[in-house]
LUMPA-491037 format. One record per residue (C-alpha): x, y, z. Coordinates in steps of 0.2 Angstrom, whole numbers, plus 2048, in hexadecimal, padded with zeros to 3 digits. Example, Ala and Ser with C-alpha at 12.3 -4.5 7.8 and 13.67 -1.06 7.14 Angstrom:
! LUMPA-491037
83E7EA827
8447FB824
This chain:
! LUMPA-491037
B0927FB8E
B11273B99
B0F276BAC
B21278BAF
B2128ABA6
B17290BB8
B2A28FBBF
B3229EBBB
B4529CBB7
B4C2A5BC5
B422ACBD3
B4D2BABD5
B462CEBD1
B522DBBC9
B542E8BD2
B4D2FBBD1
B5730ABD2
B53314BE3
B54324BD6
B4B326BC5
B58323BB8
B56321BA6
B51310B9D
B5D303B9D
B652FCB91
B672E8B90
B712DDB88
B7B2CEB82
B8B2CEB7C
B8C2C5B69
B902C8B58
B842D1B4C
B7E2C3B3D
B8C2C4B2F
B7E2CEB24
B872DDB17
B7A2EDB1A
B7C2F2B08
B702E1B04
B622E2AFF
B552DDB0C
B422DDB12
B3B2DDB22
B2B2D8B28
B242D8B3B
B1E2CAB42
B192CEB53
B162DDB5E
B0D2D7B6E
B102DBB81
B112CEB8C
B092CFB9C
AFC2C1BA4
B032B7B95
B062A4B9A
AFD299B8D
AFC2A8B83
B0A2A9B78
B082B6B69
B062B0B58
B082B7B45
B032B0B36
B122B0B2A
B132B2B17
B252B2B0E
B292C3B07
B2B2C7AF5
B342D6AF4
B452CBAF7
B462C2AEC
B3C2AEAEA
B392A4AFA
B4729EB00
B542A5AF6
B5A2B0B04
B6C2B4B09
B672B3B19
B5A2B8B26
B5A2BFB37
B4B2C4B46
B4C2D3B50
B442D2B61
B432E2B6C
B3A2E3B7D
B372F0B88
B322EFB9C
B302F9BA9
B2C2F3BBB
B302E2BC4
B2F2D3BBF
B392C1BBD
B442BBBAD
B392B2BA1
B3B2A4B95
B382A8B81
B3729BB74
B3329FB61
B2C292B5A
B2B292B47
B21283B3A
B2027CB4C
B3427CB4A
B3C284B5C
B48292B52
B4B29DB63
B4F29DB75
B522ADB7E
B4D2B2B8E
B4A2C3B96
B542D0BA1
B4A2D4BB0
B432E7BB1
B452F4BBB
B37304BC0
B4130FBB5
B3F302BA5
B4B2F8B9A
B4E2F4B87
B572E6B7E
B582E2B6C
B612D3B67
B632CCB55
B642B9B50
B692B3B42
B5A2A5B3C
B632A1B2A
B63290B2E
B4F28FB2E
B4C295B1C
B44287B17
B3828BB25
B3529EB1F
B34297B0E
B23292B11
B1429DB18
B11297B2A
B0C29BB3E
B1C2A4B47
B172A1B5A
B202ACB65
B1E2A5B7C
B232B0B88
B1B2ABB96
B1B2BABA6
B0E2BEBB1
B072CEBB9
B032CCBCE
B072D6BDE
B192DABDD
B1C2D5BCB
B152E5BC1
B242E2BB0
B1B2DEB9F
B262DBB8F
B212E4B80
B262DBB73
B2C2E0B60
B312D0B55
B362D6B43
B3E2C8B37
B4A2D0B2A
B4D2C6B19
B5E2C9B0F
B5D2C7AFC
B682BCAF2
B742C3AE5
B832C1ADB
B8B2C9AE8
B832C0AF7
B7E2AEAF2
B6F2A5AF7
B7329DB0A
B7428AB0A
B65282B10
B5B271B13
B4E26BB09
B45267B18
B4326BB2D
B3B25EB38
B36264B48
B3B25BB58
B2D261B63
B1E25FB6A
B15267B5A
B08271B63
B0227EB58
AFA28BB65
B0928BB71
B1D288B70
B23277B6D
B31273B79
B2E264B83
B31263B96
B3C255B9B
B3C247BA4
B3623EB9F
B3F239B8E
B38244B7E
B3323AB70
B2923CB5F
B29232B4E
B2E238B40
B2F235B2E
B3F238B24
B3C23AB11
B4322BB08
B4F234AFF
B5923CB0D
B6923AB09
B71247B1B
B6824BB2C
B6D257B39
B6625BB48
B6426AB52
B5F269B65
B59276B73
B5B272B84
B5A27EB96
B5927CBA6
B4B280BAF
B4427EBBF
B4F273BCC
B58272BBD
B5D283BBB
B6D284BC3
B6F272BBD
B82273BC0
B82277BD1
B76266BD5
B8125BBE0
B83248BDE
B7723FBE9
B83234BF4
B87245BFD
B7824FBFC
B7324AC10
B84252C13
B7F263C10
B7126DC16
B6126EC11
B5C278BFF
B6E27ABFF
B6D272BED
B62266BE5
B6A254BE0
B6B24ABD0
B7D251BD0
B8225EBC1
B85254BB2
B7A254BA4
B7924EB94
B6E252B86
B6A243B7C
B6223FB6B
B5E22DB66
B55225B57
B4B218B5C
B54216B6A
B66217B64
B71224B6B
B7222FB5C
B7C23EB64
B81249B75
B8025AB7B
B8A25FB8A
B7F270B8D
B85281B92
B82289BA0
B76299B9F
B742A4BAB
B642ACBAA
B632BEBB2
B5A2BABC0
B682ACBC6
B712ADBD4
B752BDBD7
B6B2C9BC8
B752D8BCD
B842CFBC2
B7A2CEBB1
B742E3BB2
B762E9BA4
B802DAB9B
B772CAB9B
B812BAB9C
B852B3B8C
B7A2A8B85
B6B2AFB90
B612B9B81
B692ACB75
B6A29AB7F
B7628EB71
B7027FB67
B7A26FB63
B7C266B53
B7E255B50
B8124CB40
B7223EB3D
B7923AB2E
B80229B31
B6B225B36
B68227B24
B66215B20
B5A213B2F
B4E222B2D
B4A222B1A
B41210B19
B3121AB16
B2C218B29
B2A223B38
B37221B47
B38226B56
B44236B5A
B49238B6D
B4F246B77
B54241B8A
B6024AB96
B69241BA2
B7423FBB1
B85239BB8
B7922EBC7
B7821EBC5
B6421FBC0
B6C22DBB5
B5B236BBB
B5A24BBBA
B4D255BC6
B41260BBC
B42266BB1
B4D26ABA1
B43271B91
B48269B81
B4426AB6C
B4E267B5C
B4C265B4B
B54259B3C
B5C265B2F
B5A256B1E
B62258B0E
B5924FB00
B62246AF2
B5C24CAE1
B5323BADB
B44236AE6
B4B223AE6
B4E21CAF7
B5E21FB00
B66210B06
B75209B10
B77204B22
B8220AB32
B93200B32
B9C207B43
B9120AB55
B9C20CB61
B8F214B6E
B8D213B81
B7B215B87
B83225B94
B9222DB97
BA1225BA0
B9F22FBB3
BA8230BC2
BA2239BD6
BAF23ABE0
BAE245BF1
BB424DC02
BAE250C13
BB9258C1E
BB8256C2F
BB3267C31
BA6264C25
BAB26BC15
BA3263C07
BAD261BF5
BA2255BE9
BAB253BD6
BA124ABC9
BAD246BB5
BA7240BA8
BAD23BB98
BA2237B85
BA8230B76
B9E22BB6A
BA2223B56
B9621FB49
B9921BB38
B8D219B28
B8D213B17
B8121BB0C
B7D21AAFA
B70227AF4
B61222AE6
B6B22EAD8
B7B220ADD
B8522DAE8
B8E223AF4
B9322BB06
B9E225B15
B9822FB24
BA022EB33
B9A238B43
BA623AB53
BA2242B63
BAF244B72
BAA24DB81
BB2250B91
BA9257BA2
BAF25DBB2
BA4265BC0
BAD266BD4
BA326EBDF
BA9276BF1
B9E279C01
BAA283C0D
BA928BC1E
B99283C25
B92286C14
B95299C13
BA2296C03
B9628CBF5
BA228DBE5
BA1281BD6
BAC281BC5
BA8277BB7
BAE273BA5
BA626BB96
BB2269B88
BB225DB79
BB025DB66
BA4257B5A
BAA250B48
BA1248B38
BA7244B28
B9F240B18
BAA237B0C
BB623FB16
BB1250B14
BAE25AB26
B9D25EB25
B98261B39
BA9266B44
BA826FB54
BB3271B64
BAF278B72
BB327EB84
BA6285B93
BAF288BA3
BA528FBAF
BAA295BC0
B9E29CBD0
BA52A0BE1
B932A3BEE
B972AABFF
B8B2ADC0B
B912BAC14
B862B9C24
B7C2ACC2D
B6B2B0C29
B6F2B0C17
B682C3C13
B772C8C0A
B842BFBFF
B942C0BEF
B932B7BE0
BA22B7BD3
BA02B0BC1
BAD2ABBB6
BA32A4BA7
BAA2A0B94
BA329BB83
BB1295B7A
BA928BB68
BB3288B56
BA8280B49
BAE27EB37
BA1283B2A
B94273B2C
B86273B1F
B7A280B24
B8528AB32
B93295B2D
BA3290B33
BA929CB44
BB329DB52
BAD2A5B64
BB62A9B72
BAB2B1B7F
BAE2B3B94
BA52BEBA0
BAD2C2BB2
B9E2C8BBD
B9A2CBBCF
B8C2CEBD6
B872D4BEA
B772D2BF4
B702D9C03
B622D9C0E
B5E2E7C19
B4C2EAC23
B4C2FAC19
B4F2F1C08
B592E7BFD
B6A2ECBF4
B762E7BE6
B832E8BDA
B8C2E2BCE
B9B2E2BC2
B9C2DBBB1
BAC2D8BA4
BA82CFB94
BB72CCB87
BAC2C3B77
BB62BFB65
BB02B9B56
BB72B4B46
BAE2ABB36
BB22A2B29
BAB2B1B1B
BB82B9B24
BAC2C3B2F
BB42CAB40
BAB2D0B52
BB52D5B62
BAC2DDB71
BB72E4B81
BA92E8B8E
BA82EDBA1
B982F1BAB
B9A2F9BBC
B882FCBC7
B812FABBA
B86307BAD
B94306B9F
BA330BBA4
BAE302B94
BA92FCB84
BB62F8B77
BAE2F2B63
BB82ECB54
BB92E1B47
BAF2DFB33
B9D2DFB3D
BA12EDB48
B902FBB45
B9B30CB42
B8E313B4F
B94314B62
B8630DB6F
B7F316B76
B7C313B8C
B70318B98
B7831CBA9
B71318BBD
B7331CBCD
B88319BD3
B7F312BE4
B7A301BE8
B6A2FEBE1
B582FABE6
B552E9BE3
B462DCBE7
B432CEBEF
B532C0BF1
B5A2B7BE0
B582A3BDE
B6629CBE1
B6B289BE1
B5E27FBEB
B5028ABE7
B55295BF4
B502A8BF6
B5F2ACBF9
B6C2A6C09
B6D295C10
């Protein structure tokens, strides 16, 4: 395990109710996996471990495909359920699942309090069947550790459900083959830590005739509150551990030997530990039990990767400064999704369009007033355009052509000697290939994120944090990803303070989630936490469960809470 997992993602500590309550119930706000119950379907556990002294020490299952579904691989789909318990304290965690040495999860964990919590969250892992359609090690890292005020371990359930294919629910569309993009290490999980660059040779059967990429990336570390980094020309104008510098763009790269292949502009997830952890009790912020991938059409590569020898695949991420340098550290994975062309003759062709910048097109622009207010903005803008022309060993011929076009926004305001620390932030674009014209990978997408930070003393013991957060994302059906549309946004406060006699918070949470596929599948979810019980919930639409949650209730005062949250700067807390 790399050294940088010693870091935990936030240092901040839920907190515990100052009166025993019952167990509180977690979660994130998402769509259940488009599954009928009336399937037929299999489940097999694949780990039930507790993690406590646990770095280095990821559980691990042997897996043997089930045969009470159907053949290997003929699923209609497949999905994991993991369910934790916890009781105690302790810091938000980092989990990776990692699959055939194939990352296929990243989650991470709500922080406990004395009285316990549960969360159960179900992932759709379709896309991997050709992984599951072999026996194999399933690996699964959560990385925690047990010390003098840090008593919380998370027992673990992992259970992978299989759904059999019928006249009525066809076999899923799948690969014929998963390469991983990692750091294939078969006794721990196979993100990479970057920087430096991640690279690793790999060899594309000669017959490939599409690829597609997946990648995983996080902040961690300095770089966990990556958007709130400001650019270097005015990081002497602040205060010290205000903020760390390298600015806040970044951008998620993929390059074949050394050609730009494809970008990510990444989303921001807040883990529950960040900022102000009383905001993300009992709703997490989206994305934090299931952090999003990208895609990215590799297709237009074909020519390149299926002349029989290894080349080098490249994962970077990068800044708007002008050494384009990023602090440490961001963890990164992928995978090349490859469709294989049914004679085993060599595809050929070659790229006929590149029309690729090495980095994004940026711009820093500031302010300091005389009264020392600080207002830094960083832009950016990406377009990307390459085209192919392939002719598969069975004589298929393809024109592929893969555009990307991505905007970037990030302003940041340091107000009233610093007390006021606010940043907003938007990351909008789309993502388009066509084979022979046919839209095969098409995505658009929109992340605002908005944070107002007011210290509201000198000393920095108690502070306000507001979140206005969205997921907005439209993808049209792509080869082995059903077509959807999500609209998500989360408005969330959080309070801190910090008394001699102990620390107190609370927070407020409203989260307004839609989802719509293109099976014709629906999802809408209305819901608002108060001090950290439910006090609306509204559910509808085709996945709806007919069954009502059901909520545990707490204490209506402020409660307990342990020692200061991170906050940008790798501060405890306050200025």
């Amino acid at each position: 395990m790399l050294q940088q997992f010693l870091r935990p993602l936030s240092l901040g500590l839920i907190w515990a109710s100052a009166s025993h309550s019952a167990v509180l119930m977690d979660f994130q706000v998402a769509q259940p996996p488009p599954f009928p119950e009336d399937a037929q379907k299999c489940t097999l556990e694949l780990i039930d471990h507790t993690f406590g002294n646990s770095y280095y020490q990821p559980a691990i299952a042997s897996y043997t495909p089930p045969t009470e579904c159907g053949e290997a691989g003929s699923w209609a789909g497949i999905t994991l359920n993991l369910t934790v318990t916890s009781n105690g304290t302790q810091y938000d965690r980092l989990g990776i699942f990692t699959f055939q040495n194939v990352e296929i999860w990243r989650t991470s964990t709500p922080e406990p309090t004395t009285d316990g919590i549960i969360w159960t969250y179900v992932k759709d892992v379709t896309r991997y069947i050709p992984l599951f359609s072999e026996p194999g090690t399933f690996l699964f890292e959560l990385d925690n550790l047990l010390e003098d005020g840090l008593t919380g371990q998370y027992a673990s359930t992992v259970t992978a459900t299989f759904y059999a294919s019928s006249s009525e629910y066809p076999a899923a569309p799948r690969a014929d083959i998963i390469i991983p993009i990692s750091t294939l290490s078969n006794t721990t999980s196979d993100q990479a830590s970057v920087p430096p660059t991640f690279s690793i040779d790999v060899t594309v059967p000669e017959n490939a005739v599409a690829v597609y990429a997946e990648l995983y990336a996080s902040g961690n570390g300095d770089e966990e509150f990556w958007y709130y980094n400001v650019a270097n020309e005015y990081l002497d104008d602040l205060p010290s551990e205000t903020t760390y510098g390298n600015g806040p763009f970044r951008e998620v790269q993929l390059l074949v030997d050394d050609q730009l292949a494809g970008v990510a502009f990444p989303y921001a997830v807040i883990f529950t530990g960040g900022i102000s952890p009383p905001a993300w009790r009992p709703i997490t912020s989206y994305g934090a039990l299931d952090l999003p991938t990208y895609f990215l059409d590799l297709t237009p590569f074909v020519p390149v990767l299926t002349d029989g020898r290894s080349h080098n695949i490249s994962v970077a991420v990068v800044s708007a400064e002008s050494d384009h340098a990023i602090n440490d550290n961001w963890y990164v994975s992928g995978n090349l999704q490859v469709v294989l062309d049914s004679s085993s003759e060599r595809t050929t062709g070659n790229i006929t369009v590149y029309d690729v910048q090495p980095y994004a097109e940026t711009s820093t622009t500031g302010i300091v007033g005389s009264n020392g207010d600080v207002k830094v903005t960083v832009s950016a803008t990406r377009n990307i355009q390459i085209e192919a022309d392939i002719l598969s060993g069975s004589g298929v011929y393809t024109h592929v052509v893969w555009s990307q076009n991505l905007k970037y926004q990030n302003t940041q305001y340091y107000l009233d000697d610093f007390y006021v620390q606010n940043v907003a932030q938007t990351a909008s674009g789309s993502f388009y290939s066509t084979h022979n014209g046919v839209a095969c990978l098409t995505d658009q997408f929109s992340y605002p994120l908005s944070i107002n930070y007011t210290a509201l003393n000198a000393n920095g013991t108690s502070w306000t944090a507001n979140f206005d957060h969205s997921y907005d994302h439209v993808s049209l059906p792509s080869p082995f990803i059903l077509g959807s549309t999500i609209t998500e946004r989360q408005l969330a406060t959080g309070d801190f303070i910090e008394t001699s006699s102990g620390n107190y918070g609370n927070g407020t949470s409203n989260n307004t989630f839609n989802y719509a596929d293109d099976h014709g599948n629906t999802y809408y979810r209305n819901v608002d936490a108060v001090l950290n019980n439910i006090t609306y919930d509204q559910i509808g639409g085709s996945l709806a469960s007919e069954s009502t949650p059901s909520y545990s209730t707490s204490s209506t005062f402020l409660p307990l809470v342990g020692p200061r949250p991170r906050l940008p700067g790798g501060r405890l807390g306050g200025l």
